[in-house]
Every structure is written in C-alpha cells, then in structure tokens.
C-alpha positions as CSV (number, residue, x, y, z in Angstrom):
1,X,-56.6,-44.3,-23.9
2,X,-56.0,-40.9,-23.0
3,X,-56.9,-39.4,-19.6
4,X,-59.1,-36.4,-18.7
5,X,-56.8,-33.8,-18.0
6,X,-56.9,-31.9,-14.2
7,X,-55.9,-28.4,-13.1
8,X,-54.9,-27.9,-9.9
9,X,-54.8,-24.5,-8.4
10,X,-53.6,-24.3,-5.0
11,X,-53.2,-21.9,-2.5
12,X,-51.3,-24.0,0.3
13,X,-47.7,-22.7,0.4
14,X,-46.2,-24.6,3.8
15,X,-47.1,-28.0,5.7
16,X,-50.2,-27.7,6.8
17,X,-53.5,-30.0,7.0
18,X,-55.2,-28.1,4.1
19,X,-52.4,-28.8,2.0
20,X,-52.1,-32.2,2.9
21,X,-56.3,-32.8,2.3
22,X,-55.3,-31.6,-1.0
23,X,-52.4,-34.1,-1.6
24,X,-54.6,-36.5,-0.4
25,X,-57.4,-36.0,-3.2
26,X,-54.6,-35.1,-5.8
27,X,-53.1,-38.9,-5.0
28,X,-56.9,-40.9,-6.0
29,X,-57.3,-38.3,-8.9
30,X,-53.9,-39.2,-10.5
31,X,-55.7,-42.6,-11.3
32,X,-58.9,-40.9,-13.1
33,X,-56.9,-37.5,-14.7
34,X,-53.5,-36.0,-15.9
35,X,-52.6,-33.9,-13.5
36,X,-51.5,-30.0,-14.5
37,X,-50.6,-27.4,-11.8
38,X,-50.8,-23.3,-12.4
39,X,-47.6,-23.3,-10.0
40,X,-44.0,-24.8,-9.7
41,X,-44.4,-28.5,-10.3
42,X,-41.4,-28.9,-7.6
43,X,-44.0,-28.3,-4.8
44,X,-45.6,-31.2,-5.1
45,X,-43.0,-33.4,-5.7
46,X,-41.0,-32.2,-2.1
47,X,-43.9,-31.6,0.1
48,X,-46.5,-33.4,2.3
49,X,-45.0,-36.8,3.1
50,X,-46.6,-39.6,2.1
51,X,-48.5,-37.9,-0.1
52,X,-46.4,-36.4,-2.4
53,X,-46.3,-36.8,-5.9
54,X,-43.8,-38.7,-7.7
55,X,-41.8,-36.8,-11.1
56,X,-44.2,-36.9,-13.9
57,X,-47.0,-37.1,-12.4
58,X,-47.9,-33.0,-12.0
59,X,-47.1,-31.2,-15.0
60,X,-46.8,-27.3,-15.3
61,X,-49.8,-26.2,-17.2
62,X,-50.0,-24.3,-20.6
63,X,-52.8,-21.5,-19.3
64,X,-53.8,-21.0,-23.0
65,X,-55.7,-24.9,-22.9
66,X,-58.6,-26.0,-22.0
67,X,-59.1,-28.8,-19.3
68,X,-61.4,-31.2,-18.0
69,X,-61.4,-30.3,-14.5
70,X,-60.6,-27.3,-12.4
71,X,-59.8,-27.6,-9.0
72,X,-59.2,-24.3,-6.8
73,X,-58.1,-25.3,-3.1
74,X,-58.1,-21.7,-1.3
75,X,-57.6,-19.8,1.7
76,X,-58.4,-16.6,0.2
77,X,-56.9,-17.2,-2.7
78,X,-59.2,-16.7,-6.2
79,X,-58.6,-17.5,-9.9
80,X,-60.7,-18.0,-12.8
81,X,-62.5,-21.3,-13.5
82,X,-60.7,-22.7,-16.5
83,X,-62.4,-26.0,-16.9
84,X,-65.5,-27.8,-18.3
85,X,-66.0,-28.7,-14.9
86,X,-64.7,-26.6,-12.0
87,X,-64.9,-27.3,-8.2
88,X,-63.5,-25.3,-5.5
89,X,-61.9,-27.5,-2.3
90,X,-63.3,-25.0,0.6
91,X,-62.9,-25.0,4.5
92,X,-64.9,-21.7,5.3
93,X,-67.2,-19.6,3.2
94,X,-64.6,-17.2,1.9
95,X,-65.2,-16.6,-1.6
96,X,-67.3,-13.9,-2.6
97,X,-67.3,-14.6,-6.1
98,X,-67.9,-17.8,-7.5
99,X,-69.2,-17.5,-10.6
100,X,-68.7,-20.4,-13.1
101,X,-67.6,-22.7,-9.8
102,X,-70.2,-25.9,-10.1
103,X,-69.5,-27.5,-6.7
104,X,-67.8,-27.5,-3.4
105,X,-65.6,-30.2,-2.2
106,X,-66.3,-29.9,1.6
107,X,-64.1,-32.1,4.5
108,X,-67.4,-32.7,6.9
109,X,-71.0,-31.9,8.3
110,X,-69.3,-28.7,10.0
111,X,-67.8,-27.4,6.9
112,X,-71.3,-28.7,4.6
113,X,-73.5,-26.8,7.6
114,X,-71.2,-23.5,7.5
115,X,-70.9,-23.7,3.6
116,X,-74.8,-24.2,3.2
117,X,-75.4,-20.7,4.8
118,X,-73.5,-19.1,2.1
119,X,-74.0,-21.3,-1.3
120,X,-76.8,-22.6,-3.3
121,X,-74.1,-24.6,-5.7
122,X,-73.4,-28.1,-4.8
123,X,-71.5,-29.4,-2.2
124,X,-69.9,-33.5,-2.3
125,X,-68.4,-34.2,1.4
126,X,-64.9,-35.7,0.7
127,X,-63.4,-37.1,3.8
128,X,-59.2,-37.0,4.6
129,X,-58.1,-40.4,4.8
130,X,-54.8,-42.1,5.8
131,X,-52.6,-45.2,6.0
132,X,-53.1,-46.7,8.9
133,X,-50.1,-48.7,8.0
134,X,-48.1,-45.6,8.9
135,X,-48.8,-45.4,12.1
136,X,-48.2,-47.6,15.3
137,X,-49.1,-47.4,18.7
138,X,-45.6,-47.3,20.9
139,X,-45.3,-47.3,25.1
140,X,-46.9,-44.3,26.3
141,X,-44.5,-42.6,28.1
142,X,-45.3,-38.9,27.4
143,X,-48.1,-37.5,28.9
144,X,-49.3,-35.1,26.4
145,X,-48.4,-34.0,22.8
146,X,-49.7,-30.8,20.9
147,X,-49.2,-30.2,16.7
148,X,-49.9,-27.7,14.8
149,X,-48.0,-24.6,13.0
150,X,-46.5,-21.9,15.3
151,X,-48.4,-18.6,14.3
152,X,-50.7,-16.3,15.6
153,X,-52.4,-13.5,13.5
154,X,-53.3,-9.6,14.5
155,X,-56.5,-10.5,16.1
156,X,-55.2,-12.6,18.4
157,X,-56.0,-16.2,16.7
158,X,-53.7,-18.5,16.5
159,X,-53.4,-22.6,17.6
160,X,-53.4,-21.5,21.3
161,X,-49.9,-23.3,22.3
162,X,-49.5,-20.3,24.6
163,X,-52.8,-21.1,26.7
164,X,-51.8,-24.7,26.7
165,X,-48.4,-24.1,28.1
166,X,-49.8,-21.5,30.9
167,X,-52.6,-24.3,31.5
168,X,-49.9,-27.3,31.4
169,X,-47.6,-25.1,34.2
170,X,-50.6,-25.6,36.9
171,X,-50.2,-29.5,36.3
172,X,-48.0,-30.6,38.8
173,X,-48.7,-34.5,38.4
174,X,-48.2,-34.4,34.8
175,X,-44.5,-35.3,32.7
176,X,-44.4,-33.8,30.0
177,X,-45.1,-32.3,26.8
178,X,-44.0,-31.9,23.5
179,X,-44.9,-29.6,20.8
180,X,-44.4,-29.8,17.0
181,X,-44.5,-27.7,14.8
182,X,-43.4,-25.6,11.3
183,X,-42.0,-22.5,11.9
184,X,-44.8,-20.0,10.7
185,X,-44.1,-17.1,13.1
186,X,-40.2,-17.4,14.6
187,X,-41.9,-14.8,17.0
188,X,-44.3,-16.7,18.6
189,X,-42.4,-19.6,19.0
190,X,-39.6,-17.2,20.5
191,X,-42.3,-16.6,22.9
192,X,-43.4,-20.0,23.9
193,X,-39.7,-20.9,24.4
194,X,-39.3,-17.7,27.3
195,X,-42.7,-18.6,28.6
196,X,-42.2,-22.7,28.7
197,X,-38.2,-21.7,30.2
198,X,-38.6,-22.5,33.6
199,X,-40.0,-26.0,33.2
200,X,-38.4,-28.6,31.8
201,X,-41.4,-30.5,31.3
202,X,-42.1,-28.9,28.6
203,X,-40.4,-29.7,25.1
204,X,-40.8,-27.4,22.0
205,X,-39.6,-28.8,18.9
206,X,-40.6,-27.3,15.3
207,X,-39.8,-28.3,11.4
208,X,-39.0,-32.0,12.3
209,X,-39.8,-35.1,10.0
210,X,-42.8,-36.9,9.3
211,X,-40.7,-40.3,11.3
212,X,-40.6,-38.1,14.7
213,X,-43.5,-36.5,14.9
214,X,-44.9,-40.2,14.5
215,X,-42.3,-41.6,16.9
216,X,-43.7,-38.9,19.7
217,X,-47.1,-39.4,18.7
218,X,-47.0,-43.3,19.3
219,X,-45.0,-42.8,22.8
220,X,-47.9,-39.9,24.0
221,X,-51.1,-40.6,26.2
222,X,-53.0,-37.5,24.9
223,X,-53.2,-35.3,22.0
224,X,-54.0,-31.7,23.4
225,X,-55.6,-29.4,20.7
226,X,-57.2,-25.7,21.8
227,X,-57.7,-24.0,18.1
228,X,-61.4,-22.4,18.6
229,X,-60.7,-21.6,22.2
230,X,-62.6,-18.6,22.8
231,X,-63.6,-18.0,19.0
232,X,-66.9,-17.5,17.2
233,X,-65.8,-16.9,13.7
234,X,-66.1,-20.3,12.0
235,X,-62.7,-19.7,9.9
236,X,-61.2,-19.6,13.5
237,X,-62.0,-22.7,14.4
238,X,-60.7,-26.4,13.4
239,X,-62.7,-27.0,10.7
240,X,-61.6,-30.8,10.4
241,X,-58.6,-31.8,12.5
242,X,-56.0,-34.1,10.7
243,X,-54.0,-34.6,13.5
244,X,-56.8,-35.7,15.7
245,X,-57.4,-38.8,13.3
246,X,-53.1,-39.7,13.2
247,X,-53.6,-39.4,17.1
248,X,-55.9,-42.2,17.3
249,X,-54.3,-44.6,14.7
250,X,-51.3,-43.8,17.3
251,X,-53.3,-45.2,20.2
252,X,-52.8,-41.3,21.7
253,X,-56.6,-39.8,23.1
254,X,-57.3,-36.5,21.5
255,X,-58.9,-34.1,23.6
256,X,-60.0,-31.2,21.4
257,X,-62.1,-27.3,22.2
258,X,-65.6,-27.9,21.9
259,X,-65.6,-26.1,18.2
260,X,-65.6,-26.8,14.8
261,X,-65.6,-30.1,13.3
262,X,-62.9,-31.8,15.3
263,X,-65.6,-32.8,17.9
264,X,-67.1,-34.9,15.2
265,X,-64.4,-37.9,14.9
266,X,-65.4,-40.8,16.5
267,X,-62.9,-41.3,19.7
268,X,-62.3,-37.5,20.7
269,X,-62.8,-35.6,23.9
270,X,-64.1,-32.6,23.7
271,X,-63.8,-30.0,26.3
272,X,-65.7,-26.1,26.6
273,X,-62.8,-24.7,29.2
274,X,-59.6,-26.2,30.3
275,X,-61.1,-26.7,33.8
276,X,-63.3,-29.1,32.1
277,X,-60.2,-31.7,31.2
278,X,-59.8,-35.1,32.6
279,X,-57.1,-37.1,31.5
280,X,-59.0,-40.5,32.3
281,X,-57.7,-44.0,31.4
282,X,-57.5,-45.0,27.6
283,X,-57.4,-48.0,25.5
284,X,-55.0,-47.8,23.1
285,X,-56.1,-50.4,20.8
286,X,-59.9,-49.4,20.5
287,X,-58.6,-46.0,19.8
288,X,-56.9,-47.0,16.8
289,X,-59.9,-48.2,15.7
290,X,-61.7,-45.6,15.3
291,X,-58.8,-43.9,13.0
292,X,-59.4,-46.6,11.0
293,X,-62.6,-45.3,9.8
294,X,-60.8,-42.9,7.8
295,X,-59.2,-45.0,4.8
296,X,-58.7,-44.5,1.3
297,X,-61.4,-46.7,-0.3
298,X,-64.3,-44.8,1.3
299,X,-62.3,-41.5,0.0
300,X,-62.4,-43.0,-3.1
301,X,-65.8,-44.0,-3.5
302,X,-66.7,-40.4,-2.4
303,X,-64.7,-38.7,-5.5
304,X,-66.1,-41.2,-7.9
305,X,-69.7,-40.6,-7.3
306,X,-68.7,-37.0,-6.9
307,X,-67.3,-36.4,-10.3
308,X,-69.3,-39.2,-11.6
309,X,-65.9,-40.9,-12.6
C-alpha cells in the first residue's frame, strides 16, 4: 500500500534544538508518510545524532507535485503551503502571513499561550521526546555544565555564557565548568576564551560529538542555563529547553532563568537573578525520572490524534 506523501520544509541550518524537535517528529512520521524535502536530502542524512535519517528515507522533492502534508519548521523563514494539509512547526509567533496554514505544531503551554495571542488556526502540542537508553547517569565529579550554541545577535541576545562565566569567577568553592557548544559566532567564543583565561576552572569546548557532550553531562552535578536573562521578548527566551530534559535522564540538576518554557519540566530549578542560586543536594536517580516523562510513545500518540493518522 502506498504511503501519504510528506513535505518537509525546513529552515534549521546547524545543530540546534529546533532542528533536532524537527528530526524528532520527521523520525515517527517516516512510519505514517514518504518523506520529500524542498532542500539537499544530505542534511538529514549527516545531521542531528540519533535522529538522523537513514539513505532513502528523505527524498528531494519534485516542486511541480502535489503532497499530502506540508510541513514548514521556521525561524523566519516562509514558503508557500503546497499540501492538502499544511502545518507550520512554530516556536514564537513570527509569521505574518499564514494564509492556507491549517494548524500549528507547538512544543508546550508557553509556546500554545504565546502562539494563542497571535492565531485563531489550530494549535496540536507535540512534545520532544528522547531515548532514555542514551543517556546514563556517571560519578558527578564536575560541578557545573552549560550547552548551547556560541552566538550573540546585535541587540545583545544571546545564551548568556558570558554572564555565567563572570557569575562562575565569584564562586570560589566551586570546580569547575564546562561549556559545549557549535561554533555559531568564532567571535564570541573568542571572547569567552580571553574572559574565562585566568581560571582554569573553567573549560570551553565547542563542535564536539554527541558521545562527549553525554560523557560530561553524566560526570556533572548541575546543568546551568541563563537564555531569557534580562529579556521580555518571548522569541528571546527558551521556549522549550532540550538540553534541560538530556540533563535529567543524566542524573545532572538543571537550574534554568525564570522564563520561557524551560521552567515547565518537571525536575528544574528555576531562578529570577543569579543571586538567587543554590546548588543544594540532588538525587540523581529521581532526577532521571522525571526525563523519563519525555518518551517517544506519548510523542506518538500526540501526532496521531493530531493528523488524525
């Protein structure tokens, strides 16, 4: 029998969580649809460990058919609906025009509040999920870890490493740190490296695999996350916070800025100023737990009554 074809259109050009939210949907959807791509089928196949696609299953797409579904995951990015059914993954109310888009695909209750202000067309929450397989709690002898992309726009915005560092350099009874991230801005990271210089403590790494990043995630005590610090725009905040949920299937304690939807996950720590911070005693175990929420079936079920598969 012959599947339902699926166009992806996708705006997510390096590793980051939006990309990998839409890897995640892409990988349950394979099951239901054949899977056709307006961009270089490579990209899937080489990106977003473990949830890239295999060869064959991503096609390049003829633009001159027609196709079942239509899905548009953006940052600002816009094309025409070209399906019988077309849904847009969003984060943040960015589109201005979405004319002939039936739904939203939103991550959470932050996302469906912020969305709500802006659309009348349906929205289906569809929440990330992951392996907990993957992930493994290790001994916990690194105080603190931070992830996310080194960049920082014009305004300002960016994943705050720099406040973290200045805040971590007033904590003598602390370890150490270690940062990961991809190399979005070689500037910025240039100047975290002369600002971090004179403390060893602190460890910067960027572009490493999926198998360290785990590795220093299961030997840390504490995820630090400050995205939304000192923000009101809603796009400026963390409007889900992947990371925070691979922190607590590592047994690490994510303390996160009092913004967005990261608050949200079961097990965070949320704080409104770094003076607020306490790095109190964990259990590893029980933290793991409640990453374990997030799974695959419950993603699943979501899609299904979603697109009514």
């Amino acid at each position: 029998m012959t599947k339902p074809t699926l166009l992806i259109s996708n705006y997510h050009e390096d590793f980051t969580g939006g990309g990998t939210y839409v890897m995640m949907i892409l990988n349950i959807l394979k099951k239901y649809y054949e899977l056709y791509t307006d961009k270089n089928v490579e990209y899937y196949y080489n990106q977003y460990t473990p949830h890239k696609l295999n060869p064959g299953e991503i096609k390049l797409a003829d633009l001159s058919q027609s196709f079942d579904l239509h899905l548009l995951a953006h940052y600002r990015g816009w094309v025409p609906p070209r399906g019988k059914r077309n849904v847009q993954i969003t984060y943040y109310p960015l589109q201005k025009d979405i004319t002939g888009w039936d739904s939203f695909f939103v991550l959470n209750d932050f996302c469906l509040y912020v969305a709500n202000k802006f659309y009348s067309i349906p929205k289906h929450i569809i929440t990330p999920y992951y392996d907990a397989s993957g992930f493994y709690i290790s001994d916990k002898t690194v105080d603190l870890i931070n992830i996310g992309h080194y960049f920082i726009e014009g305004d300002g915005h960016s994943k705050n490493q720099h406040i973290i560092i200045e805040w971590f350099k007033r904590q003598p009874n602390l370890g150490k740190i270690i940062f990961h991230g991809s190399l979005t801005n070689p500037h910025y990271f240039r100047h975290l490296l002369d600002i971090s210089k004179d403390d060893p403590r602190i460890v910067l790494k960027y572009n490493r695999t999926q198998e360290e990043i785990r590795k220093d995630l299961s030997d840390s005590r504490y995820l630090i996350h400050a995205i939304g610090y000192k923000r009101t725009a809603p796009e400026q905040t963390e409007h889900f916070g992947l990371v925070a949920v691979e922190a607590l299937l590592s047994g690490c304690q994510p303390i996160v800025h009092n913004s967005g939807g990261c608050p949200d996950i079961p097990g965070v720590i949320s704080y409104n100023d770094f003076s607020d911070i306490q790095l109190l005693e964990t259990n590893p175990e029980q933290l793991r737990t409640f990453g374990s929420l997030f799974n695959i079936k419950n993603t699943e079920e979501q899609l299904v009554k979603a697109l009514n598969l």
